[in-house]
LUMNU-110591 format. One record per residue: residue number from 1; residue in three letters; z, x, y of N, C-alpha, C, O in turn. Coordinates in pm, 1 decimal, padded with zeros to 6 digits. Layout:
<vexmis>
NUM;ala;Z;X;Y;Z;X;Y;Z;X;Y;Z;X;Y .
...
</vexmis>
This chain:
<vexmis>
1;unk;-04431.5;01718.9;-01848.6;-04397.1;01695.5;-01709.6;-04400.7;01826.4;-01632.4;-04349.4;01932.5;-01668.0 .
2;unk;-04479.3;01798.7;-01504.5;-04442.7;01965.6;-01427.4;-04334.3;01976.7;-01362.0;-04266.1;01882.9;-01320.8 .
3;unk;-04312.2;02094.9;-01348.6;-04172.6;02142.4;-01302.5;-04218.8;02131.2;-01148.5;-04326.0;02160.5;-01095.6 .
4;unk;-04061.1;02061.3;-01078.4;-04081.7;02049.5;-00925.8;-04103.3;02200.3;-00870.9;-04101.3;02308.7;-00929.1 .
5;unk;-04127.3;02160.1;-00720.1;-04189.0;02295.6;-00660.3;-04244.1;02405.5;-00722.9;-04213.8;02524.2;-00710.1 .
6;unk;-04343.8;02343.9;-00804.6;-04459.3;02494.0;-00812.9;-04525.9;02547.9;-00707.2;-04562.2;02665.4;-00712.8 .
7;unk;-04551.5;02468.0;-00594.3;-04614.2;02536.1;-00476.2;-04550.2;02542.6;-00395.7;-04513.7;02425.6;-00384.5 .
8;unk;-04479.1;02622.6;-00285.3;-04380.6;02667.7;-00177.9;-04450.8;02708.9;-00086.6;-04546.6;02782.2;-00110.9 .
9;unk;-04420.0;02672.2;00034.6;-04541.6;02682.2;00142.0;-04405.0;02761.9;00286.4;-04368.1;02690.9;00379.9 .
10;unk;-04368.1;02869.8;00274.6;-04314.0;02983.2;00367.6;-04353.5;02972.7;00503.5;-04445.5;03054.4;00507.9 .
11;unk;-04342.1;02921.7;00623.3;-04370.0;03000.2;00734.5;-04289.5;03096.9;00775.4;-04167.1;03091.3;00786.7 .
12;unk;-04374.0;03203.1;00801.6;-04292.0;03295.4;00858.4;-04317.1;03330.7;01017.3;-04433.3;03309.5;01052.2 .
13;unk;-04233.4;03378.6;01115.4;-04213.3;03373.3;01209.4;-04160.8;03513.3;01234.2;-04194.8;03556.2;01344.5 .
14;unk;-04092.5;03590.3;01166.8;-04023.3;03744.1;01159.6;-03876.3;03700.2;01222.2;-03775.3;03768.5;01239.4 .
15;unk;-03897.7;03585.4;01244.9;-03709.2;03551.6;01286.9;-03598.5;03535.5;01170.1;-03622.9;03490.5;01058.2 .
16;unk;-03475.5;03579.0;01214.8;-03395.2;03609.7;01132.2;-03388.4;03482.4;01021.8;-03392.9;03510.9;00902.1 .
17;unk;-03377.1;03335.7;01065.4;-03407.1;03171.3;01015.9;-03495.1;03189.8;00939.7;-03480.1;03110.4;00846.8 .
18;unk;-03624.3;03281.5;00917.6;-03746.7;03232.9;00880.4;-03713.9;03350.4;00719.2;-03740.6;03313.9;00604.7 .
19;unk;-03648.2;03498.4;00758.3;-03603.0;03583.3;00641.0;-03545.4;03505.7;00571.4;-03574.9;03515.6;00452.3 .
20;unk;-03453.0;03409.1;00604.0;-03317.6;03307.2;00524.7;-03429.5;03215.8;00455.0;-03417.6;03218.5;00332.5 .
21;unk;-03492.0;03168.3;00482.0;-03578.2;03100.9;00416.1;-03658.5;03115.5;00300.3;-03664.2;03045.6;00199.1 .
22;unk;-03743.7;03258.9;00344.9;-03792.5;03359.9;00257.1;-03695.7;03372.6;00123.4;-03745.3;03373.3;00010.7 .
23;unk;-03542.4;03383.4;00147.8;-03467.9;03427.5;00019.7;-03446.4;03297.6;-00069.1;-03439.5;03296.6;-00192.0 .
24;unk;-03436.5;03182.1;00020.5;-03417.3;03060.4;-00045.4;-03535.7;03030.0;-00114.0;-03530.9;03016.0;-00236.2 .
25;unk;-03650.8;03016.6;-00047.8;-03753.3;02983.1;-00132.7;-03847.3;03077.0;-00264.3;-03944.5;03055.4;-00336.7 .
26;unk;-03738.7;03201.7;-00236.8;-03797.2;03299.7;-00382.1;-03695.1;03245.2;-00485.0;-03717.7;03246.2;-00606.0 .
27;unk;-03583.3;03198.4;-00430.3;-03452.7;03146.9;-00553.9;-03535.8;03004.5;-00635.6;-03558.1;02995.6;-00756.3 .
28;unk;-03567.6;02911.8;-00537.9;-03619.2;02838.0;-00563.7;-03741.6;02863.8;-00690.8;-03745.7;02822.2;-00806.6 .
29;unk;-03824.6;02940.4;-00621.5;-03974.6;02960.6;-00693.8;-03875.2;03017.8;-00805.2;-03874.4;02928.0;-00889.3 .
30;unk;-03809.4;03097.6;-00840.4;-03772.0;03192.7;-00933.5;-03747.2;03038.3;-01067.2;-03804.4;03016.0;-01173.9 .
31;unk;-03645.2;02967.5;-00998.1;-03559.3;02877.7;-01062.4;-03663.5;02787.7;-01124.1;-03623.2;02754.8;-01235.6 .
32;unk;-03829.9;02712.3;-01085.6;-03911.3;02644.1;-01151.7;-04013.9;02721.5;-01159.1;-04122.1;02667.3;-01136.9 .
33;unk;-04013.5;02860.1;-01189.9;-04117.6;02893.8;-01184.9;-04255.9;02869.8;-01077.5;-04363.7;02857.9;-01135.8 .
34;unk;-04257.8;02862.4;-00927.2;-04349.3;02858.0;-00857.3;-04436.2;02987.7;-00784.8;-04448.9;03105.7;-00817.4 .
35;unk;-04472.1;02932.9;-00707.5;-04529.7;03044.3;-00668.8;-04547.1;02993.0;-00496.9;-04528.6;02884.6;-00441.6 .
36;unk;-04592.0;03130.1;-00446.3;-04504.4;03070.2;-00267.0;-04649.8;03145.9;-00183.6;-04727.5;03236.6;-00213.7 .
37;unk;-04636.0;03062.5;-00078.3;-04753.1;03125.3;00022.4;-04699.6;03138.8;00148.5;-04648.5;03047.0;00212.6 .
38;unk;-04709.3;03235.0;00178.6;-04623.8;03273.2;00334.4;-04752.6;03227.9;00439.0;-04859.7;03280.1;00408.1 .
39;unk;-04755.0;03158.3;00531.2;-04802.6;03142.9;00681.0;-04754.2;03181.3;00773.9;-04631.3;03188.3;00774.6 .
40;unk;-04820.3;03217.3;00876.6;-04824.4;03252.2;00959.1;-04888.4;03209.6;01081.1;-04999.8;03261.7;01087.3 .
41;unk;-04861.2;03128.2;01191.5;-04984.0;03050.8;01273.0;-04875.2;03094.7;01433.1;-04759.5;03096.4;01475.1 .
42;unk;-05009.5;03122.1;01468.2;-05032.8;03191.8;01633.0;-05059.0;03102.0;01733.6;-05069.8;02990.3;01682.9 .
43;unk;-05067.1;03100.4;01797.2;-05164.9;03015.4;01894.0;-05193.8;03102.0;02048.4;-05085.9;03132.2;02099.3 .
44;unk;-05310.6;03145.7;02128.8;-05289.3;03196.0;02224.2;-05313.0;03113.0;02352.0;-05411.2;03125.6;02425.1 .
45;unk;-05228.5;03041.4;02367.0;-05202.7;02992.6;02506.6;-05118.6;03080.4;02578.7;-05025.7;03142.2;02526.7 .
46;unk;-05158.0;03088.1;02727.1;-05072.5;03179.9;02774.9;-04984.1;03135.9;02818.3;-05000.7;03014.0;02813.4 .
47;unk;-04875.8;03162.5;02869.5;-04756.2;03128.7;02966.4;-04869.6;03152.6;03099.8;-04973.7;03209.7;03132.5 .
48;unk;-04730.1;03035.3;03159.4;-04803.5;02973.9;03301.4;-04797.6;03098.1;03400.1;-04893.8;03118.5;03474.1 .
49;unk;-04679.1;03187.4;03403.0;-04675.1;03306.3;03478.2;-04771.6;03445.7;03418.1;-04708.9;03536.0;03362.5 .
50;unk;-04885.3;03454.7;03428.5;-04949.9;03546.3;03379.5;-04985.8;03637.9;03477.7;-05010.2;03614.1;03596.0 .
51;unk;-04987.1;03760.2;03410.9;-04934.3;03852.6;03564.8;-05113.2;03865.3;03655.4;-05228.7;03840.3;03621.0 .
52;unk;-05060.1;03906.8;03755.4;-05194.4;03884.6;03830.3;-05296.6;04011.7;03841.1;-05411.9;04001.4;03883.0 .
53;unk;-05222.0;04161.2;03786.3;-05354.3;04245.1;03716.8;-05399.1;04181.0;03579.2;-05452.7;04273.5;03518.1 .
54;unk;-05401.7;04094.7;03520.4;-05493.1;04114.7;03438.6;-05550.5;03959.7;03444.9;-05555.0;03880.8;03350.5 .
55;unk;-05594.9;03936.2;03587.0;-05692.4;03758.4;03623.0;-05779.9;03854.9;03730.4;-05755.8;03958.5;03792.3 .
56;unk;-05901.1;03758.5;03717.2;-06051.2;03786.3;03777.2;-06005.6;03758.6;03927.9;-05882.7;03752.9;03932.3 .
57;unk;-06061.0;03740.9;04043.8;-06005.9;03714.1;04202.1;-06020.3;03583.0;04143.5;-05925.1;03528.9;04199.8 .
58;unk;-06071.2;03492.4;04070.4;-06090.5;03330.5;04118.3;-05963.8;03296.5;04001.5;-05962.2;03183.3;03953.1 .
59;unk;-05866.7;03389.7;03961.5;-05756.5;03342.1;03904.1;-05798.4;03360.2;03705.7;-05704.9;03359.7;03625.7 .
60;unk;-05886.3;03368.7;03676.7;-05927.0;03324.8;03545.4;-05891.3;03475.3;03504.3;-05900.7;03583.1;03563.1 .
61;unk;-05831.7;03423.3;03336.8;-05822.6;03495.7;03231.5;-05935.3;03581.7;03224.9;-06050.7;03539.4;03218.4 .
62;unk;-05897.1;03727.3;03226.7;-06076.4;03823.4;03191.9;-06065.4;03806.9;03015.6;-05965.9;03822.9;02944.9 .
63;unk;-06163.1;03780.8;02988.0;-06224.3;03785.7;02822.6;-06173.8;03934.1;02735.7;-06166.7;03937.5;02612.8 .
64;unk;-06149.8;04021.2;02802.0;-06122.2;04156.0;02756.9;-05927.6;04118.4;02748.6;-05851.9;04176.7;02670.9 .
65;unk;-05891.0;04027.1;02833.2;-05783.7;04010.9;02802.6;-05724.3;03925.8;02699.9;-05615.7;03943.5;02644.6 .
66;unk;-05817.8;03820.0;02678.4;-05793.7;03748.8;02558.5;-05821.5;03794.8;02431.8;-05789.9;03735.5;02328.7 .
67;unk;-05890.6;03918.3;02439.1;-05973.0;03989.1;02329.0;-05865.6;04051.0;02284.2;-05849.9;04051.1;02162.1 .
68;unk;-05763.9;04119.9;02370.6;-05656.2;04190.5;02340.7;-05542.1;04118.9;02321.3;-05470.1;04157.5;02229.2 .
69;unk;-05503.3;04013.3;02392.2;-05415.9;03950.8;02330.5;-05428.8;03871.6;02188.2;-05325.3;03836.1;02131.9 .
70;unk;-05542.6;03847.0;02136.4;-05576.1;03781.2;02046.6;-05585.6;03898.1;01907.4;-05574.7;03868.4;01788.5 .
71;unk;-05597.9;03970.2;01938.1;-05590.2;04139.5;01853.1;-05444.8;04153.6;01845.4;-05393.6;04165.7;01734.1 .
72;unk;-05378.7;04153.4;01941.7;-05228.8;04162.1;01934.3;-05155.9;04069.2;01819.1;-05071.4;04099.7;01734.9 .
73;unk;-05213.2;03959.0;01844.6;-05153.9;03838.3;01815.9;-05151.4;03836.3;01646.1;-05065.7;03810.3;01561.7 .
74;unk;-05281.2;03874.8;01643.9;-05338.8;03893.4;01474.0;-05262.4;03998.4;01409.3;-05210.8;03984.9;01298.3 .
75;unk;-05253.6;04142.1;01506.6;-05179.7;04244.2;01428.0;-05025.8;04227.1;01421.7;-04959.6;04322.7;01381.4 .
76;unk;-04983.0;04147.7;01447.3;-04849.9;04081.6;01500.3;-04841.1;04004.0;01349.2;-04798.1;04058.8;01247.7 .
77;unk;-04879.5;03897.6;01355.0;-04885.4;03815.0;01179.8;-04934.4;03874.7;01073.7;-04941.3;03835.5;00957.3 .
78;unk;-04963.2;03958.9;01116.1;-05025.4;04056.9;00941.2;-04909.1;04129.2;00947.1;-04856.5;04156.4;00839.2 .
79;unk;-04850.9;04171.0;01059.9;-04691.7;04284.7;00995.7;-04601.7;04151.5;00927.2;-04567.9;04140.3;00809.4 .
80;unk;-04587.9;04101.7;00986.1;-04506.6;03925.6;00952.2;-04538.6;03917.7;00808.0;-04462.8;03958.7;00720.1 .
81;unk;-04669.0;03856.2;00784.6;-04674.5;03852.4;00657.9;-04701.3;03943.0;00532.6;-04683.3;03913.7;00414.4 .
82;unk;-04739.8;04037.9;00576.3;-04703.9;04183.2;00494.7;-04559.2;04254.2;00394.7;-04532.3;04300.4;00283.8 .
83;unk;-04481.8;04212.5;00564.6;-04336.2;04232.3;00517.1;-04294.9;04121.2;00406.1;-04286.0;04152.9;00287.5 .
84;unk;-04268.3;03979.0;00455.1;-04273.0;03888.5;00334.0;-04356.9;03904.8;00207.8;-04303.2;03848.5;00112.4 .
85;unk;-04467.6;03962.2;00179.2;-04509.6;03994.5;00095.0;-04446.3;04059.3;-00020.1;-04431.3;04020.2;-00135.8 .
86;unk;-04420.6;04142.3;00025.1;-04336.3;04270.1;-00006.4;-04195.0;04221.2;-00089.6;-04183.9;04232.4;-00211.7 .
87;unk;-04111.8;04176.9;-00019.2;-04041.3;04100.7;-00027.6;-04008.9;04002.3;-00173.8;-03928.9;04010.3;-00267.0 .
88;unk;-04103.3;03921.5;-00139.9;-04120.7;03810.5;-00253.3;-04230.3;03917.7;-00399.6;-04227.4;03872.3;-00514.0 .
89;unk;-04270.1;03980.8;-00385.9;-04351.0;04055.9;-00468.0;-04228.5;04099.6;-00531.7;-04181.0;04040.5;-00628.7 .
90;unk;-04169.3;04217.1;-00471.0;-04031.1;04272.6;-00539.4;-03961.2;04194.3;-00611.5;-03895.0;04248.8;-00699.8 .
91;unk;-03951.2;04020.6;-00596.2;-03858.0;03934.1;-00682.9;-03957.8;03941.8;-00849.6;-03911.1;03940.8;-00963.5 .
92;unk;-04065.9;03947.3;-00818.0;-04132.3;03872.1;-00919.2;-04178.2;03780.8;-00907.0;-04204.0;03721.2;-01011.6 .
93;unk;-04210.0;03725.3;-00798.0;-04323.1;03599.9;-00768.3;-04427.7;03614.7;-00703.6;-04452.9;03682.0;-00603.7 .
94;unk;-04508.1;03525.7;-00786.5;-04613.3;03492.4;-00731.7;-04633.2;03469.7;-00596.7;-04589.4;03364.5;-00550.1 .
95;unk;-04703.3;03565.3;-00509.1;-04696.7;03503.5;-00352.8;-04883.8;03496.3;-00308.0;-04970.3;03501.2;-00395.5 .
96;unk;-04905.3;03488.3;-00207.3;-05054.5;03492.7;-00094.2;-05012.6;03455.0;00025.1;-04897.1;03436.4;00063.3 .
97;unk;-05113.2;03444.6;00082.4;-05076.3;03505.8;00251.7;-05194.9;03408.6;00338.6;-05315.2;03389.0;00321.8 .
98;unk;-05093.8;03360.5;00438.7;-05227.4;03285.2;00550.0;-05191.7;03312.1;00638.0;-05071.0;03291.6;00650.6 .
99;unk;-05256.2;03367.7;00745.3;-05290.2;03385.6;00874.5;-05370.9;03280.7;00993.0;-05481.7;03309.8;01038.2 .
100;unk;-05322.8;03201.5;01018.5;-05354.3;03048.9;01080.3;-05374.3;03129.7;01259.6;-05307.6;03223.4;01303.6 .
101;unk;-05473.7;03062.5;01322.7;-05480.6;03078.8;01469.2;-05442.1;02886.1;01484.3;-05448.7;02798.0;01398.5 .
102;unk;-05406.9;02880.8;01615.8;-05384.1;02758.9;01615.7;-05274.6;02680.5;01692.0;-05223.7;02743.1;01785.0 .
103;unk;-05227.5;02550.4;01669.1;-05102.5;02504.0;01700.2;-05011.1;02514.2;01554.7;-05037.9;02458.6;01448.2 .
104;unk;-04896.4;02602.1;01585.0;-04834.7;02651.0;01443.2;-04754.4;02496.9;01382.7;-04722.1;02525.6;01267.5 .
105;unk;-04726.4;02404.4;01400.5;-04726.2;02273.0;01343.6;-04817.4;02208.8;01294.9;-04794.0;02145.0;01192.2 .
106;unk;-04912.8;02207.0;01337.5;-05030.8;02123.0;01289.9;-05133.9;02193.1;01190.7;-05212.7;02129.3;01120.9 .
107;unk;-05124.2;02327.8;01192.9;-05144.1;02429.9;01087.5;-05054.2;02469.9;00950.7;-05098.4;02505.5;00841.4 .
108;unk;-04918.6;02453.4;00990.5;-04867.5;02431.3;00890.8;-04872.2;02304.9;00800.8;-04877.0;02303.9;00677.8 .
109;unk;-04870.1;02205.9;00879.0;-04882.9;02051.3;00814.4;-05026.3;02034.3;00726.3;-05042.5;01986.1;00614.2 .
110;unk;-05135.1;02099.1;00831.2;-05262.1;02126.8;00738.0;-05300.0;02157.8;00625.1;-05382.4;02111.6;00546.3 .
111;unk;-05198.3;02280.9;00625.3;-05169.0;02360.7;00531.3;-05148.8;02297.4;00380.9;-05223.0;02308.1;00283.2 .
112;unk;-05035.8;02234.6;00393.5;-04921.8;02188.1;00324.2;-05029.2;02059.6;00275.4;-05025.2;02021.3;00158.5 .
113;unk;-05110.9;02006.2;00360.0;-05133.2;01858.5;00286.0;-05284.4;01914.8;00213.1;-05329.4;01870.8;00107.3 .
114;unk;-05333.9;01997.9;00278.6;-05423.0;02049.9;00205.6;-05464.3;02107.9;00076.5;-05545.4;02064.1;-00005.0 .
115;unk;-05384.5;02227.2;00073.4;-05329.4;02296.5;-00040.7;-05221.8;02222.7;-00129.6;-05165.4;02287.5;-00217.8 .
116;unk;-05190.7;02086.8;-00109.3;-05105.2;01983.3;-00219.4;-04929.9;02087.5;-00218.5;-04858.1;02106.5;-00316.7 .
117;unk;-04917.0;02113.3;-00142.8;-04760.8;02187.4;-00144.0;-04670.7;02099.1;-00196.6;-04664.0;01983.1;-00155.9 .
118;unk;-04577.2;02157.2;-00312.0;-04485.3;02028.0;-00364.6;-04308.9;02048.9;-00204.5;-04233.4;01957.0;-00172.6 .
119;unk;-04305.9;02169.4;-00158.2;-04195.7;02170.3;-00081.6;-04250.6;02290.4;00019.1;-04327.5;02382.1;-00009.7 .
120;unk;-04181.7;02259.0;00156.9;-04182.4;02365.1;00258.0;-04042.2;02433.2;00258.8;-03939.8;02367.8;00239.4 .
121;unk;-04041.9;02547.9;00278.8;-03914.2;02626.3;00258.2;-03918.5;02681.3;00433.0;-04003.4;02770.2;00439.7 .
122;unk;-03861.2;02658.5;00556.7;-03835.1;02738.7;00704.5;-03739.2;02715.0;00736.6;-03656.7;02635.6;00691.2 .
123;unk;-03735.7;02807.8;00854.0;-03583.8;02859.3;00926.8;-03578.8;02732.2;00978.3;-03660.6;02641.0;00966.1 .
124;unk;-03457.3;02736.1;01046.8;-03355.6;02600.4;01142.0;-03420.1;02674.1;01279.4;-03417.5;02593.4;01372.3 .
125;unk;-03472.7;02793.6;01316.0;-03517.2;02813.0;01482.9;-03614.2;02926.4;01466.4;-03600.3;03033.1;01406.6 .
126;unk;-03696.3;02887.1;01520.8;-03790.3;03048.0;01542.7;-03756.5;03141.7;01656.8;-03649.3;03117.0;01712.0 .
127;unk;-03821.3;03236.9;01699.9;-03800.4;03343.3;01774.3;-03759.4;03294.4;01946.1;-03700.1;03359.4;02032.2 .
128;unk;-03805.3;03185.1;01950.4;-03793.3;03149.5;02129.9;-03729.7;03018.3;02149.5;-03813.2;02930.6;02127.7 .
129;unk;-03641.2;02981.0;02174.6;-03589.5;02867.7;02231.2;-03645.6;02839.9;02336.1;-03714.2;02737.9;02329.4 .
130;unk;-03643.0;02908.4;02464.6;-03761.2;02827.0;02581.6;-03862.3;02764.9;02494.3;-03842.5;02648.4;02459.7 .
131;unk;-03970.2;02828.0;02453.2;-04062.7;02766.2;02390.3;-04002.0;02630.7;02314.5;-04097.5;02559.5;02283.7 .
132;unk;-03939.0;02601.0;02294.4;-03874.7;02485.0;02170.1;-03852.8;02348.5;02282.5;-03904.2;02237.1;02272.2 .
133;unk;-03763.8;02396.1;02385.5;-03739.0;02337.2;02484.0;-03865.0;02265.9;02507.6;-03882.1;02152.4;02463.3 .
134;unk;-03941.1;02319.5;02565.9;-04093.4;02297.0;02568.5;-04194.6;02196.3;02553.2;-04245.6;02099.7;02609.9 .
135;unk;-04200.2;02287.8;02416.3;-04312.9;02259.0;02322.9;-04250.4;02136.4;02231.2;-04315.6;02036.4;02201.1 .
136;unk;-04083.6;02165.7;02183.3;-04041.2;02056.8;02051.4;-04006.6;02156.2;01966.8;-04082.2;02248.8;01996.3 .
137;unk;-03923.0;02196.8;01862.4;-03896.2;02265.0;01801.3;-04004.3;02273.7;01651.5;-04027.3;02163.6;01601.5 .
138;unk;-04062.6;02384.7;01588.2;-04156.0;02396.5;01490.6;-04099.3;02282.0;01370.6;-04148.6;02181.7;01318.9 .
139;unk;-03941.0;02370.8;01354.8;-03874.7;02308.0;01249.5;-03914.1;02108.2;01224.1;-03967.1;02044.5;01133.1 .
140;unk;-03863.0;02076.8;01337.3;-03872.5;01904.3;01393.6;-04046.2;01879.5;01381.8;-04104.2;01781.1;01336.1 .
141;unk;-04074.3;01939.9;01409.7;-04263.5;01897.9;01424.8;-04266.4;01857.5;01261.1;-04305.0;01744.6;01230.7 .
142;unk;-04219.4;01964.1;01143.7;-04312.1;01992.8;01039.0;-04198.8;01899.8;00971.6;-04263.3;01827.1;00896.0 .
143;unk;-04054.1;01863.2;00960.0;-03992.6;01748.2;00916.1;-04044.2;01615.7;00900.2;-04049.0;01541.6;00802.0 .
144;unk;-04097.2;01597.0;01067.2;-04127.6;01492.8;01079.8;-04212.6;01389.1;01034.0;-04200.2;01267.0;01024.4 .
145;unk;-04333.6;01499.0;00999.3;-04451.7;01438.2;00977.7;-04497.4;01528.6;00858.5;-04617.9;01550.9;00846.9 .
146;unk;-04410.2;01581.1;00770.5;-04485.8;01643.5;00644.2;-04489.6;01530.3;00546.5;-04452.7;01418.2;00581.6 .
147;unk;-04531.8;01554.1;00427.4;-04577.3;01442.7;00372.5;-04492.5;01475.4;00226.5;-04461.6;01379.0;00156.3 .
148;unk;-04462.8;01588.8;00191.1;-04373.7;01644.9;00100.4;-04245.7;01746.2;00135.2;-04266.8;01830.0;00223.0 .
149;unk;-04136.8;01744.3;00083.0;-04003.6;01773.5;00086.1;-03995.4;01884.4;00180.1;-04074.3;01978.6;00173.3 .
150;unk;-03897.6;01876.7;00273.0;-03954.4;02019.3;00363.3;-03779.1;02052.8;00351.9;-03715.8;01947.2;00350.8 .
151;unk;-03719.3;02137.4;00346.1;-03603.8;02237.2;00355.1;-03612.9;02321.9;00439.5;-03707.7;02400.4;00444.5 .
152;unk;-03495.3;02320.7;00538.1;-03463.6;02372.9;00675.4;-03322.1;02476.6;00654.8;-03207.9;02448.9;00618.1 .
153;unk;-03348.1;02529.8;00671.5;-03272.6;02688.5;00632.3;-03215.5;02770.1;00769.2;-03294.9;02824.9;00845.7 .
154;unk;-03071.5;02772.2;00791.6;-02976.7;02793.4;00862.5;-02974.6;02967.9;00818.6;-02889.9;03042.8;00867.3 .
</vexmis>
């Protein structure tokens, strides 16, 4: 028989919820022997207030600006998942690393049904509450509609 959660599927976010998670799901992996993959998913939509040096006169995003925010965005989730790396390496587990562009729910869920994940290990809130307000909270998106055991970490 295999041992539950051999595959642990991490999002990380660099929020304090998402570290708590990180520790739970190395206890976990430690406890059946698994092994864990930290994500990471971006998405660059802008906020509706985008300042007005960096739009063309007819209002539009300049390409040099998405070029840079999208560079940002990337070097932003590689420190994210670097640090978790690190982290879970130091326990003794098995870890790897994804870097998702995207809607970070529907990338994680991708993720997870793709790669056969036996459990999701994330925080109870990511970095922005406006955004949650919003958008719906990440946590609630990936509960809802995952297809295997997801654990929500306070």
């Amino acid at each position: 028989m295999m041992p539950l959660f051999q595959k642990i599927l991490v999002p990380l976010d660099g929020s304090e919820h998402s570290v708590h998670a990180l520790k739970k799901a190395v206890q976990i992996a430690k406890k059946f022997e698994g092994q864990i993959t930290l994500i990471h998913a971006y998405s660059l939509t802008l906020p509706v207030s985008v300042s007005p040096i960096s739009m063309t006169e007819t209002g539009a995003v300049t390409p040099e600006l998405m070029s840079t925010l999208a560079d940002a965005a990337h070097a932003h989730g590689t420190r994210i998942l670097r640090n978790g790396e690190k982290k879970v390496q130091a326990e003794g587990v098995q870890v790897e690393t994804l870097l998702r562009e995207g809607h970070t729910v529907e990338e994680i869920l991708k993720t997870a049904e793709e790669g056969k994940f036996d459990l999701i290990v994330m925080g109870a809130r990511g970095l922005s509450r406006i955004k949650e307000i919003f958008l719906g909270s990440v946590s609630h998106g990936v509960t809802t509609h995952a297809r295997c055991p997801v654990l929500v970490v306070k």
